[in-house]
C-alpha positions as CSV (number, residue, x, y, z in Angstrom):
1,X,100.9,61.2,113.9
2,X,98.2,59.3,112.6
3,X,94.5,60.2,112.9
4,X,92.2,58.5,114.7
5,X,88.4,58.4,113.1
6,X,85.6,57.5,115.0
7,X,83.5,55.5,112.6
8,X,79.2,55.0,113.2
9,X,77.1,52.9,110.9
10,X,73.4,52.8,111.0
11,X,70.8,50.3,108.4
12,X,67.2,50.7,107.7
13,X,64.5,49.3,105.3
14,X,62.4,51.3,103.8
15,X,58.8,50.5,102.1
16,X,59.5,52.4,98.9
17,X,61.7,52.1,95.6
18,X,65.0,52.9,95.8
19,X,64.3,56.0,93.2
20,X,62.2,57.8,95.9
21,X,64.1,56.7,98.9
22,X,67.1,58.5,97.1
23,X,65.8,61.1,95.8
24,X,64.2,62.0,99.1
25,X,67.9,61.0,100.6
26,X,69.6,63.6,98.7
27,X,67.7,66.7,99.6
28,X,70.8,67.6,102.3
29,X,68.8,70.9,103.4
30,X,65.7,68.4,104.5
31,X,67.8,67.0,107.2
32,X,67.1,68.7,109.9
33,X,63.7,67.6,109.7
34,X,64.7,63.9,110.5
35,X,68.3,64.4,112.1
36,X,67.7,65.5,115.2
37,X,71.7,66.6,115.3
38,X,71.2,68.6,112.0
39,X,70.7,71.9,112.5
40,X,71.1,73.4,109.1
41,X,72.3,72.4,105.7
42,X,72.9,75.3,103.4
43,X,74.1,74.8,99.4
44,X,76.5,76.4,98.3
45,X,76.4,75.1,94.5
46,X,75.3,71.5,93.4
47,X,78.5,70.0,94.9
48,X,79.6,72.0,98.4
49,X,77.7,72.3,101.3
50,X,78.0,74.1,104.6
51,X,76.7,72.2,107.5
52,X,76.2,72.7,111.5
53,X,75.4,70.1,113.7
54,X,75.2,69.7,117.6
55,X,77.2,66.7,118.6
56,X,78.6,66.9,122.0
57,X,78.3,70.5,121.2
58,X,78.1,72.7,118.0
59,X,80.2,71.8,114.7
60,X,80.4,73.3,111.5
61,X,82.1,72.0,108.4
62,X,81.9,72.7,104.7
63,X,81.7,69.6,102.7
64,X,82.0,68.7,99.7
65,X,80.1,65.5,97.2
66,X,82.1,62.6,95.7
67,X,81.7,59.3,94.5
68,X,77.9,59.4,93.6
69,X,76.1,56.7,91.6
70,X,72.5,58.1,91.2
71,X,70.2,55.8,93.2
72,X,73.1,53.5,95.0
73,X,75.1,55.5,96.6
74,X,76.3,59.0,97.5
75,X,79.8,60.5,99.6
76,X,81.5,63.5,100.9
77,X,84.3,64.3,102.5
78,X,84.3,68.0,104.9
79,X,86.6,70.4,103.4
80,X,87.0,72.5,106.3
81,X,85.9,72.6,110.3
82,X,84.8,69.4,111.9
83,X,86.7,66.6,109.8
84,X,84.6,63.8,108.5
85,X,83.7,61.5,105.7
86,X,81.3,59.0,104.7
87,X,79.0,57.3,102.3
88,X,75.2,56.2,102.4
89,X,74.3,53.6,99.7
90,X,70.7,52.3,98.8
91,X,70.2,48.6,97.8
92,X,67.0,47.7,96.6
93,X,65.6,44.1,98.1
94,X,62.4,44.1,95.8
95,X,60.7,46.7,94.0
96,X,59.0,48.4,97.0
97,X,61.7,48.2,98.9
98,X,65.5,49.4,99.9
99,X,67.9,49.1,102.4
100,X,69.5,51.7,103.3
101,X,73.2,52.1,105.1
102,X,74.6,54.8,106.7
103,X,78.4,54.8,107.3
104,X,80.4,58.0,109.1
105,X,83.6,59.2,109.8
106,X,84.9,61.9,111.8
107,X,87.6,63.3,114.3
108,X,86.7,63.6,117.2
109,X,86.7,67.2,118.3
110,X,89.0,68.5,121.2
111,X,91.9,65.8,120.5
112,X,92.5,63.1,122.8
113,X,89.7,64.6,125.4
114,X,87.5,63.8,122.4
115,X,88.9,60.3,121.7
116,X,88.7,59.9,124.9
117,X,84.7,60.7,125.3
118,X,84.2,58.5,122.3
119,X,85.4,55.6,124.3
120,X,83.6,56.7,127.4
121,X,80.1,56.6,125.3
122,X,79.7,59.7,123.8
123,X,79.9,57.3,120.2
124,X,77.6,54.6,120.8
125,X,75.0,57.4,122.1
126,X,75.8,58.9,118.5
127,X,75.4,55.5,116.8
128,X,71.8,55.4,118.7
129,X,70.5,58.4,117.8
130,X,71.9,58.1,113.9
131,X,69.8,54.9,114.1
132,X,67.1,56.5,115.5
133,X,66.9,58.9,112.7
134,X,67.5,57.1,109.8
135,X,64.3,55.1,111.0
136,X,62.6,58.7,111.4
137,X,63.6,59.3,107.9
138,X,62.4,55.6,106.7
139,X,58.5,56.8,108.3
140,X,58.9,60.1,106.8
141,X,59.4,58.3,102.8
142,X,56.8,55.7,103.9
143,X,54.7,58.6,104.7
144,X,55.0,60.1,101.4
145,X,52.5,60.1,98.5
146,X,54.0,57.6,95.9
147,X,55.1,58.7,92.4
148,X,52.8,57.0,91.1
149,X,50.3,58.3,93.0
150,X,51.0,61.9,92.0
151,X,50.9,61.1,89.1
152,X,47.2,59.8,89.1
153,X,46.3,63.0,91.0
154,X,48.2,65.1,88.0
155,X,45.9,63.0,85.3
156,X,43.0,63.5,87.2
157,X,43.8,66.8,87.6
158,X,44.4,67.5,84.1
159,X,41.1,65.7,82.7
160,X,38.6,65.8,84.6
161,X,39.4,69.4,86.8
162,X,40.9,71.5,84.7
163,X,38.2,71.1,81.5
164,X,35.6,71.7,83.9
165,X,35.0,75.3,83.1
166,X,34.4,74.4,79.9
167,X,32.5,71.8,80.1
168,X,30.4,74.3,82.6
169,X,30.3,76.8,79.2
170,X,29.3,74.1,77.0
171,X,26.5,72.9,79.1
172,X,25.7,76.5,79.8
173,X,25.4,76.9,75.9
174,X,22.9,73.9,75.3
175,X,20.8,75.5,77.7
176,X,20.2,79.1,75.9
């Protein structure tokens, strides 16, 4: 008997580079701050995961990484509990910015029941509220401070606050 997968897809710009978006992308135990169906992400080394979600009710799977290209595109593929695969890829459309497409796969849980709920709408109120957090996660890296822009706070940290003190003794000094 052949499997059926239901299959979601979501797309969003994002006002960043494609470096950041990434790199904020690929922080799995972030996600339940902008996937509202994600309650916990734990690592179990740098390539398996353990997740548990609550999708028409709670789910857990292990999963496990494949097919990454750093800053295009990562995969996985669950390993054991809830089945389900997928990829997210990241195409820069100018330098400040990146599209960003989410694409899952996944069994429906309790068999045909499930199949069945997927055609009744339990799937396109999934695809909604993918969409609707992969545009919460596209505010969230607009939101945040720009490499670059740490990196001007680092140098200013570095030369002008950090030598204050002594400066402060070398002024203190011309003053004796």
């Amino acid at each position: 008997m052949t499997k059926k997968y239901a299959e979601h897809n979501a797309t969003v710009t994002i006002d960043a580079p494609t470096h950041q978006v990434y790199s904020l992308f690929t922080h799995f135990n972030d996600f339940p701050k902008f996937m509202s169906f994600v309650k916990e992400v734990t690592y179990k080394d740098d390539q398996n995961s353990h997740w548990v979600a609550d999708v028409a009710g709670n789910h857990e799977w292990d999963a496990v990484n494949e097919n990454w290209v750093e800053n295009r595109q990562i995969g996985w593929h669950s390993t054991r509990g809830l089945e389900n695969f997928g990829k997210v890829t990241f195409e820069p459309t100018s330098n400040n910015q990146t599209e960003v497409h989410v694409n899952i796969n996944y069994e429906p849980p309790a068999g045909i029941l499930g199949e069945v709920g997927e055609k009744l709408g339990v799937g396109g109120s999934f695809e909604k509220k993918l969409q609707h957090d992969l545009d919460h996660f596209a505010q969230m890296v607009e939101q945040a401070p720009q490499a670059r822009s740490i990196q001007t706070h680092l140098i200013t940290f570095s030369t002008v606050i950090a030598p204050l003190p002594r400066v402060r003794r070398l002024i203190a000094k011309t003053r004796r």
